[in-house]
N, C-alpha and C positions, 0 to 999 in steps of 0.2 A: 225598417223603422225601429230604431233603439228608444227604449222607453227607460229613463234612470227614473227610480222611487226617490220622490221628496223625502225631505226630512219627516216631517211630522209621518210619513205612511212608514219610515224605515223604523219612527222610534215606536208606533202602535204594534209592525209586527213583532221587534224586540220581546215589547212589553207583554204580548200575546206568550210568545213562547218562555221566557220565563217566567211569565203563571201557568199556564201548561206544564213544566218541567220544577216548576216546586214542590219539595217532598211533602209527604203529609205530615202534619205534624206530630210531634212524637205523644207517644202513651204513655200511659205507667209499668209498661213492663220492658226490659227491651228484648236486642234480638232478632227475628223472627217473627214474635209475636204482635211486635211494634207494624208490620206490614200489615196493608189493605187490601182490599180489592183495585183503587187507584194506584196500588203500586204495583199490583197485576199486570194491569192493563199497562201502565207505562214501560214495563221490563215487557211485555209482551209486544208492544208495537216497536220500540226502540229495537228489539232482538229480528222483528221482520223488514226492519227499514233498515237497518244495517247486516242483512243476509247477501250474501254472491248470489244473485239473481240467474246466473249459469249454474248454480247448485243449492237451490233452496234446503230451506231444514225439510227433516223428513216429517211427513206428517203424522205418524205413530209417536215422535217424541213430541212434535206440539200437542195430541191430544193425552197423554205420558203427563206433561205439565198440570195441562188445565183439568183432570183427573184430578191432579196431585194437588193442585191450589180447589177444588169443589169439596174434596175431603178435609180441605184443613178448616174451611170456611165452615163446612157441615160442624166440627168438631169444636168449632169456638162458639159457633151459636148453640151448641149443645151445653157447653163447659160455662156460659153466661145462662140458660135460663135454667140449667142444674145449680146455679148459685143463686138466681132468683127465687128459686122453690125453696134452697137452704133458709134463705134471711126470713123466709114468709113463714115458714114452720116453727125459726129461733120466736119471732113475733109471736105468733100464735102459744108457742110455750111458754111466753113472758105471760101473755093473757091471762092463760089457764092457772098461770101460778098463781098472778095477783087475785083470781077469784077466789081460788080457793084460799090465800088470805083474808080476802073480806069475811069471806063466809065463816074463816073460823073466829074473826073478831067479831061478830055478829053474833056467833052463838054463843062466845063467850061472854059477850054483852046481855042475851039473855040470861042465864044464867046466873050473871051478877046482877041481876034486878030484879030476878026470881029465885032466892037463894031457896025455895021450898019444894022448888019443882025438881 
């Protein structure tokens, strides 16, 4: 029994695979940097669905990869909240400075109201 896919099921699975297979969209940096974790996975299933089945990858260099893609991920989530802490501390040192200008128009306000003291 030959079964042909209708139009509408052949344009759903189309439509399926490329939104599946749409890159991510790009960042502000490029590169390297510009990749995700979605683009892991997609370079990672695409490289096991297109492998010679008589001679699979070895599995020291799949875990070789996904090593090498956990350390990069480790190192961006580090390089992002190591700039979180920057901007929070620049903040913080705006604070500190604007107090300490209040505080010395303050006291110089006293001073100018109390020329005796």
């Amino acid at each position: 029994m030959n079964v042909t896919p209708t139009a509408p099921a052949t344009a759903n699975v189309q439509e399926t695979l490329d939104r599946l297979n749409t890159p991510s969209g790009p960042s502000n940096s490029n590169g390297l940097a510009s990749l995700d974790q979605a683009d892991f996975l997609r370079l990672l299933t695409t490289q096991l669905s297109l492998q010679d089945p008589l001679e699979p990858a070895n599995n020291e260099e799949m875990l070789a990869q996904m090593a090498q893609f956990s350390s990069l991920a480790a190192s961006t989530d580090s390089s992002e909240t190591l700039n979180d802490i920057s901007a929070k501390l620049d903040n913080l040192i705006a604070a500190q400075n604007a107090a300490a200008e209040a505080s010395r128009a303050a006291i110089e306000a006293v001073r100018s109201a109390n020329p005796a003291a």
